[in-house]
N, C-alpha and C positions, 0 to 999 in steps of 0.2 A: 480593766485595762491590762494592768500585767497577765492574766490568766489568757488573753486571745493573744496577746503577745509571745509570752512561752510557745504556745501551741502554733503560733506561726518561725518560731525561731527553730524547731529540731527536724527541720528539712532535711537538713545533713544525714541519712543516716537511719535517721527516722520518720520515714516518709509519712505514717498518718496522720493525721492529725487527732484530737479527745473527742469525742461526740459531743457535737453540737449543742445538744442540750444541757452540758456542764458548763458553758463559757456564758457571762455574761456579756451583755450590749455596754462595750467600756470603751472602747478604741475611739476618742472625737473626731472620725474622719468622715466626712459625709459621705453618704448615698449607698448603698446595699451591699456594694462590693467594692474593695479599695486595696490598691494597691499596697503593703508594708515595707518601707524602706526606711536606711537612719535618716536622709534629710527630712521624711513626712514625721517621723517620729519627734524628732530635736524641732523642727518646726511647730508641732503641735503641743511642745512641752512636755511630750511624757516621760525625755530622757531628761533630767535635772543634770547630770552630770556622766561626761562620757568615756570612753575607754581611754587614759593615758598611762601605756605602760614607761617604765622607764627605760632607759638604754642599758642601766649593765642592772641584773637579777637584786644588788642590793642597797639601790637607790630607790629615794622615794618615786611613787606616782600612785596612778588608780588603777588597778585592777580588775576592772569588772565597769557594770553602768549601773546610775542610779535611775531608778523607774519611780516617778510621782504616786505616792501610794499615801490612801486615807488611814483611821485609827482602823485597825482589825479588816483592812483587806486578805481575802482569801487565796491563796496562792493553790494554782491549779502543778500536776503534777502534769512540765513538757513533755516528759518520755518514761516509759516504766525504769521503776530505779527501786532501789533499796534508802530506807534511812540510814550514816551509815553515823551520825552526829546528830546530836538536839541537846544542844548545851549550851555556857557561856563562856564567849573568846573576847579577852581586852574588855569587860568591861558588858558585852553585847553578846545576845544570844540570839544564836545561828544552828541552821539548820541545814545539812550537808545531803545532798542524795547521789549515787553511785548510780550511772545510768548501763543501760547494757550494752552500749558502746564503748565505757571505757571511760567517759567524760564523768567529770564531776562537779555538780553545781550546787552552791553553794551560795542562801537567801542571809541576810542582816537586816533589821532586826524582827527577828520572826520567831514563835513557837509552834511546839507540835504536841499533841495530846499521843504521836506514835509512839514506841517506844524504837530503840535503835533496832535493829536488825527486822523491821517492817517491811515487805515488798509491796509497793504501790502500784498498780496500772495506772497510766496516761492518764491523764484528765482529772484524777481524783483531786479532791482538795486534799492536801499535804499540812497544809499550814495557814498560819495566818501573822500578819502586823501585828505588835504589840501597842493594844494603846498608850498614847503616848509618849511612847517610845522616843528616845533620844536617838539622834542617827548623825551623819554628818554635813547632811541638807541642810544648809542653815536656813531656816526660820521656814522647811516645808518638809511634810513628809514624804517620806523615800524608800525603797525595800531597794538595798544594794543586793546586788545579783555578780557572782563572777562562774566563772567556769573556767575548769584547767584540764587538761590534757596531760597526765603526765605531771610532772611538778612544773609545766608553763601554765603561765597564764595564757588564756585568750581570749579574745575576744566576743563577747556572747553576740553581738550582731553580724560579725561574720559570718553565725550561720544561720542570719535570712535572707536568705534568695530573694535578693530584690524584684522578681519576677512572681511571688507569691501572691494567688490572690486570697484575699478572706474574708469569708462571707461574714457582715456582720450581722447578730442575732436582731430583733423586732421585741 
């Protein structure tokens, strides 16, 4: 699910998508070809928890969205990037990759057998879930995802073109 979802989110910028033969059949949308948007998304349940920034930089909110993820789901890489982090923040280990646009995203709670300064091409697996793993999905599991621009946050579904189609795998 997360890994056809990455690869439909870096429209922006980065128009191709990972070769099809890395993504799995994850997306529960039926029929061959489906449109990806947040309502089909939040609908479907794959977002547990969605984007709420807060209004001034050092109040609470959420950061990023949480995507419905099993023990040791495989996280495919959106857009070729560098590792730029694989450590642990607050408690949670995260795994940060520098994309060649400038963006930065940024998986909880995840590991990586890379070492940091690794260059990934698109579509490779990067990472995975830790089983187990404590997240802040209560009572499911989650791979938090944000991405920032800069030292802002943004919005990671901002950049899928809700006119995207994508094939799903068989």
């Amino acid at each position: 699910m997360l890994s056809l979802i990455l690869a439909a989110v870096w429209t922006l910028g980065l128009a191709t998508p990972p070769t099809v033969t890395m993504m799995p059949t994850v997306l529960p949308i039926p029929g061959d070809v489906a449109a990806v948007d947040r309502a089909t998304l939040v609908r479907e349940g794959i977002i547990i928890n969605d984007f709420d920034p807060p209004a001034q930089r050092w109040q609470a909110g959420h950061r990023g969205i949480d995507l419905r993820a099993s023990d040791a789901t495989e996280l495919y890489t959106p857009s070729s990037g560098t590792v730029t982090f694989a450590g642990v923040v607050a408690g949670k280990n995260v795994v940060v990759l520098q994309h060649d646009n400038g963006l930065r995203s940024s998986f909880e709670p995840v590991t990586t057998q890379l070492p940091v300064g690794t260059f990934v091409e698109k579509g490779r697996i990067f990472a995975h879930r830790l089983p187990d793993a404590v997240s802040h999905c209560s009572g499911e599991g989650c791979i938090h995802w944000g991405v920032k621009d800069g030292d802002t946050y943004v919005d990671p579904l901002t950049l899928i073109n809700p006119w995207v189609r994508v094939r799903l795998l068989e």
